[in-house]
N, C-alpha and C positions, 0 to 999 in steps of 0.2 A: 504494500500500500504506500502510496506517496504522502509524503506529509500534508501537500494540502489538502487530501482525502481525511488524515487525522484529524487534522485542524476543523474541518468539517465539519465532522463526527462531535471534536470535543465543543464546538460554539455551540452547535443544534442537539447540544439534550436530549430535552421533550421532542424533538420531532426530526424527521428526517430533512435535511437539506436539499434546498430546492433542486442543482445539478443530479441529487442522486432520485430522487422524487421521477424527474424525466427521462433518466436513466432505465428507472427500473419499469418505466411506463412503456417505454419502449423495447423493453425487454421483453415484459408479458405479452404484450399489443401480440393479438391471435395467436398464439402460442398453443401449440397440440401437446408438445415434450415438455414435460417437466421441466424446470432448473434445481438442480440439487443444492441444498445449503444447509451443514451439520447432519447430513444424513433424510433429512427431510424435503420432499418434493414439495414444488409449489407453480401451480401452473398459473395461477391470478394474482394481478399486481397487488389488490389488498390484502391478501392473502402473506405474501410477504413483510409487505410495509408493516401489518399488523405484529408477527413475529417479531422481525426486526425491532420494532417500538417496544418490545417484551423485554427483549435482551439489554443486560448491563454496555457499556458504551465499549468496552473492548472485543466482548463478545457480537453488540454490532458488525464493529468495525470488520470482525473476522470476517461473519456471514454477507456480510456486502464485499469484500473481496470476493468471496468464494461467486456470487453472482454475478458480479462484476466480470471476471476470468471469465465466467463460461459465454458471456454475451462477446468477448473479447475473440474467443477461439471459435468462435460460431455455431456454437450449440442452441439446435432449434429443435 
């Protein structure tokens, strides 16, 4: 993760940051395959986001990497 990925994470607390918000909207957007994160599939952006907002901010941080990666390497 880049630091300004951390930095992210660490200003937006309570919520996810707008960059990763569209991120991950575009990730789900018609989505058939899962994206794995911690072992758990999640085929809908709120579905995620919702998680993610569960998780302490390091373990965020992980699980948004891990999503992040797979939209990277093109996992659809």
């Amino acid at each position: 993760m880049s630091e300004t990925d951390s930095e992210i994470v660490e200003a937006e607390g309570d919520d996810l940051s707008r960059p990763q918000k569209r991120l991950l909207k575009r990730l789900y957007n018609g989505r058939t395959v899962p994206v794995m994160a911690d072992e758990r599939p999640f085929l809908r952006y709120k579905d995620a986001a919702r998680y993610l907002l569960s998780l302490d901010l390091d373990a965020r941080a992980a699980a948004y990497a891990q999503m992040k990666a797979q939209a990277r390497d093109g996992v659809r």
